[in-house]
C-alpha positions as CSV (number, residue, x, y, z in Angstrom):
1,X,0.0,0.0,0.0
2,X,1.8,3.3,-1.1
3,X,1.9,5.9,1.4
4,X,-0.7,8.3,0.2
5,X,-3.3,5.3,0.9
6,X,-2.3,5.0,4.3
7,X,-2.3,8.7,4.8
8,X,-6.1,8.7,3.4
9,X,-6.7,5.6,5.4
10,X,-5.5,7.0,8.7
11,X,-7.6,10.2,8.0
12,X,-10.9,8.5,7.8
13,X,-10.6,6.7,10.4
14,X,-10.4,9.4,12.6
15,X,-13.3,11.3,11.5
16,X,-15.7,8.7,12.2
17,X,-17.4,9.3,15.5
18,X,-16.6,7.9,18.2
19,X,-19.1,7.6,20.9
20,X,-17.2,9.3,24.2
21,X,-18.2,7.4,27.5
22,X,-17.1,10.5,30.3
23,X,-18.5,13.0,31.3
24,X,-15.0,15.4,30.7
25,X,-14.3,14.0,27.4
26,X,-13.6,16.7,24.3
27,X,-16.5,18.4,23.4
28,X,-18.7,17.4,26.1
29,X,-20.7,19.8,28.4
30,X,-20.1,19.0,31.8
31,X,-23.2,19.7,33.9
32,X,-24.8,20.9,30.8
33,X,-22.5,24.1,31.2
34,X,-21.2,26.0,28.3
35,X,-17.3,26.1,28.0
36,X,-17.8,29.9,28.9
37,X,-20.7,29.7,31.5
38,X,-18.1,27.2,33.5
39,X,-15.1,29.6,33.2
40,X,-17.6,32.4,34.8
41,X,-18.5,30.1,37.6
42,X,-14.3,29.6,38.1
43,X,-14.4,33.6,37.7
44,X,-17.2,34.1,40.4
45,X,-15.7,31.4,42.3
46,X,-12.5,32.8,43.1
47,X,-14.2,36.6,43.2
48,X,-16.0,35.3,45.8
49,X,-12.8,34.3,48.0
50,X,-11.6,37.7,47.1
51,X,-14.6,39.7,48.8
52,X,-14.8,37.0,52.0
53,X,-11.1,37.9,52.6
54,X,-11.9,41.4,52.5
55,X,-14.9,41.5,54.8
56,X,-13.4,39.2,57.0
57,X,-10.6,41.4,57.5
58,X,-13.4,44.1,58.6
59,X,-14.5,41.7,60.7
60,X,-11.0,41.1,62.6
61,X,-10.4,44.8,63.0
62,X,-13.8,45.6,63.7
63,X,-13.3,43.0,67.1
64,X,-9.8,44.8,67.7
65,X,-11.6,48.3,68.3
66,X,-13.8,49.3,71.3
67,X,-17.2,49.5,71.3
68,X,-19.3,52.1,72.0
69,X,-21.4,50.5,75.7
70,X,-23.2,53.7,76.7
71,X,-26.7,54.7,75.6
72,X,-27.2,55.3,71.8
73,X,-28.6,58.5,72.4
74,X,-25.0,59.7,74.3
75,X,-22.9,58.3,71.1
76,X,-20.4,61.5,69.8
77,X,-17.9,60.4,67.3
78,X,-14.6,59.3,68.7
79,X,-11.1,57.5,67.5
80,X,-11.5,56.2,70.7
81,X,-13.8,53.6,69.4
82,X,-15.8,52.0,66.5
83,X,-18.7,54.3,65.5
84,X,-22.5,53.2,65.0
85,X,-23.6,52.9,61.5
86,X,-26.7,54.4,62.3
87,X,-24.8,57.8,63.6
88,X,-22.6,57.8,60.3
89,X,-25.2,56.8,57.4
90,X,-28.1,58.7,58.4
91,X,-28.1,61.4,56.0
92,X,-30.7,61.1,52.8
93,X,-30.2,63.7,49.4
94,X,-31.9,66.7,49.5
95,X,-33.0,66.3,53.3
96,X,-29.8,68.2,55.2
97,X,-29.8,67.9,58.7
98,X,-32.9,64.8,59.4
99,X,-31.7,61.8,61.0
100,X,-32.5,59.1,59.0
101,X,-30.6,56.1,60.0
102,X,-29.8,53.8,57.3
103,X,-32.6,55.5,54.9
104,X,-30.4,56.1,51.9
105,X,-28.8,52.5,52.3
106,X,-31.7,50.7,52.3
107,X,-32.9,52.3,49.1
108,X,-29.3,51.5,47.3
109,X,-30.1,48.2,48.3
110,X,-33.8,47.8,47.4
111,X,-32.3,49.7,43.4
112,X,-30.0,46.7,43.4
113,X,-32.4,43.9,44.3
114,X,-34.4,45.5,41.4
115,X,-31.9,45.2,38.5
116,X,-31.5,41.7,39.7
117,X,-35.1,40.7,38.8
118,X,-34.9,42.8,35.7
119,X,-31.6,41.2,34.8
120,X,-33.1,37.5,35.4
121,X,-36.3,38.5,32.9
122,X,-33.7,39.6,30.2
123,X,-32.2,36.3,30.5
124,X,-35.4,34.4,30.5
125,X,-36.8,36.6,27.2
126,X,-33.1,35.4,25.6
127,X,-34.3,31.5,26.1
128,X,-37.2,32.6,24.5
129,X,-35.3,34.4,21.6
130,X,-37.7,37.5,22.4
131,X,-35.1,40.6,21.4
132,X,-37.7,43.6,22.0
133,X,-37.6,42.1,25.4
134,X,-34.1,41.3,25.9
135,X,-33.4,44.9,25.3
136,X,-36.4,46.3,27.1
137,X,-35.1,44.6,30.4
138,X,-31.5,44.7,30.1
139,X,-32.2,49.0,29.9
140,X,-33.7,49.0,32.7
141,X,-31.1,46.8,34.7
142,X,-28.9,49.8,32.8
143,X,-30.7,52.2,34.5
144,X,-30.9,50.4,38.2
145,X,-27.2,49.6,38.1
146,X,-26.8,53.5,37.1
147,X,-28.8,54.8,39.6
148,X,-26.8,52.6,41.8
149,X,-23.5,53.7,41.2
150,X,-24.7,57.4,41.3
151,X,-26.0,56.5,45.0
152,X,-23.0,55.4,46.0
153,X,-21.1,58.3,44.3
154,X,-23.1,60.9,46.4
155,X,-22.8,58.8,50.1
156,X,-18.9,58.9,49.2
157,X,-19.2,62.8,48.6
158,X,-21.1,63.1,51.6
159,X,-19.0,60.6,53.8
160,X,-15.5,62.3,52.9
161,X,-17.4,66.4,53.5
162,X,-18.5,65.2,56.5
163,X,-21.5,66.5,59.2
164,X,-21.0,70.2,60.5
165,X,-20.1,69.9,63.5
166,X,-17.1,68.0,62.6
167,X,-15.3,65.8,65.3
168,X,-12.4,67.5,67.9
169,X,-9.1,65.3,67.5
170,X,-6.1,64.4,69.6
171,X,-4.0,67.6,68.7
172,X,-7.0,69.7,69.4
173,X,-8.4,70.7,66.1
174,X,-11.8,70.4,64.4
175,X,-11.6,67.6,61.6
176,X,-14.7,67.2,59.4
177,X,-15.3,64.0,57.1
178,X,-13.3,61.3,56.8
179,X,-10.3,60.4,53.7
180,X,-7.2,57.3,54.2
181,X,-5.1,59.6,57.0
182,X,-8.2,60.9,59.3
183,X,-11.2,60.4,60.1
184,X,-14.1,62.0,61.9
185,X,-16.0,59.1,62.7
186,X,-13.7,56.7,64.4
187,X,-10.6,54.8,64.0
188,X,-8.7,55.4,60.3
189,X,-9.2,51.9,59.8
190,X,-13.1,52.0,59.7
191,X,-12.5,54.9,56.9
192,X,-9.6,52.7,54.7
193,X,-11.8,49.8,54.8
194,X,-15.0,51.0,54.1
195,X,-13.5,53.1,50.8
196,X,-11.3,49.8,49.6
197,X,-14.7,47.3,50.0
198,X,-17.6,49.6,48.8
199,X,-14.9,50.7,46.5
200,X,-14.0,47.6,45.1
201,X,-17.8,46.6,44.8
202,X,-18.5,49.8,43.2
203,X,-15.6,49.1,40.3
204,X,-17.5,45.3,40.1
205,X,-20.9,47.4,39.7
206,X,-19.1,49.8,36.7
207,X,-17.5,46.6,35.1
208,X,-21.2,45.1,35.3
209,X,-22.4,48.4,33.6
210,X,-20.0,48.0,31.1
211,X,-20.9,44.2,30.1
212,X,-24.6,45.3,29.8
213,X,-24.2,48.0,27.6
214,X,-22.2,45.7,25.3
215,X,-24.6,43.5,25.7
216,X,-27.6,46.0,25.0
217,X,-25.7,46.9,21.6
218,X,-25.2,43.3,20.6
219,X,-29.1,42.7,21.3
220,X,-30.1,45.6,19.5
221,X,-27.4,44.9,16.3
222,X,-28.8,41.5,16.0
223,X,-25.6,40.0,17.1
224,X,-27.0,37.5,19.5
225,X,-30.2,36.8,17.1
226,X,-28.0,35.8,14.5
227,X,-25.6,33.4,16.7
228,X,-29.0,32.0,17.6
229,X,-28.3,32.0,21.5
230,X,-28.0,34.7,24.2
231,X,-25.6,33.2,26.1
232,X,-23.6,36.2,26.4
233,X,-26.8,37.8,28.4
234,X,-26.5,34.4,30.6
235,X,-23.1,35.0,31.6
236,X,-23.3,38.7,32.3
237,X,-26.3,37.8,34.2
238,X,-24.3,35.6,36.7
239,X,-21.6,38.0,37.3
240,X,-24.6,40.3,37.9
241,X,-26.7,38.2,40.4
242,X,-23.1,37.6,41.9
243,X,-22.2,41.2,42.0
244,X,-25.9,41.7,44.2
245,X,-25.2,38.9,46.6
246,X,-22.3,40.3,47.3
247,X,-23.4,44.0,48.3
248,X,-26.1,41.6,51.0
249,X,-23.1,40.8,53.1
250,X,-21.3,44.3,52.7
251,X,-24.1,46.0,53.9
252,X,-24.9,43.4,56.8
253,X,-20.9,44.2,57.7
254,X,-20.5,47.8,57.4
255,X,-24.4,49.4,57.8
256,X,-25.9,46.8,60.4
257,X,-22.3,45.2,62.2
């Protein structure tokens, strides 16, 4: 047999299917899961590890500092020890000078829960191939994660300004607000932690923003129509529903700890 017929030979035999027997054999779906939909979960996964070594570091330092043990209506600001979250986040936009303990917060949080639900009916109107309301929802999770990030924007502002009154330091002097090298409201720590975790949530919320616009364009270009999937809408969704989970257990650590 010359070598050209064993070279043909050889080739034919390989393209015949085989039937594959494992699970984790080429060009399976393990768990019914995408190649990309499982490299999100590894993503989310070790995100997740991320944030729990952040917040548990809160936690450590947070058990280091005094407490506040007098009555709550007797609580002034001190570096002495940690302050209340209902003393520091009590302001709402547009209302200067009400105490409105946690008011603001709860309403970032209740904007958030929102995009989630619209972001889980944009994914179900993608199983259904249903663009007008692929793009219909993923605006509005648009506009929630916006409004969001906007929120958070404006309790920053207001967290670094400060209240009025300002709090008296060691050397004597009046400091208002809060920034990495003082702070009003407590210990420097309880500032350089809460700007590095809401931060870093904040830059997961913009990166979020960022996949659903490209998604939004895709959906409205036909892109995904013509692949004949939104997966893509899937995916973002996850790091989405991921990113909201996550702002549940920085907000149970920084408002309500």
């Amino acid at each position: 047999m010359s070598t050209t017929s064993t070279t043909q030979t050889l080739h034919n035999n390989a393209s015949i299917e085989r039937p594959r027997s494992g699970t984790w054999d080429g060009g399976n779906e393990p768990f019914k899961a995408s190649y990309g939909k499982l490299m999100m979960w590894f993503f989310l996964l070790s995100d997740a590890f991320t944030f729990a070594a952040f917040l548990t570091t809160y936690g450590l330092m947070r058990h280091r500092h005094l407490a506040f043990t007098g009555d709550h209506k007797d609580f002034v600001f001190s570096t002495a020890y940690w302050p209340i979250p209902d003393k520091v986040f009590n302001s709402f936009p547009g209302l200067h000078g009400m105490d409105l303990p946690l008011a603001f917060v709860a309403l970032m949080t209740m904007i958030l829960i929102f995009s989630s639900v619209t972001m889980v009916l944009a994914v179900e109107a993608g199983h259904r191939m249903d663009k007008a309301d692929v793009q219909k929802w993923l605006l509005w999770t648009l506009l929630f994660g916006a409004t969001f990030v906007s929120c958070q924007a404006w309790e920053w502002s207001h967290f670094i300004a400060g209240t009025d009154e300002g709090t008296k330091m060691l050397d004597g002097t009046i400091f208002h607000g809060a920034n990495l090298q003082m702070n009003q409201y407590g210990p420097v720590l309880f500032a350089d932690l809460f700007f590095f975790i809401t931060g870093f949530h904040g830059t997961h919320v913009f990166s979020g923003l960022v996949l659903l616009t490209y998604c939004f364009i895709a959906t409205t270009n036909g892109t995904f129509e013509k692949r004949g999937h939104y997966e893509m809408v899937e995916k973002v969704g996850l790091y989405w529903h991921f990113v909201d989970l996550v702002w549940v257990f920085v907000f149970t650590f920084f408002y309500l700890v």
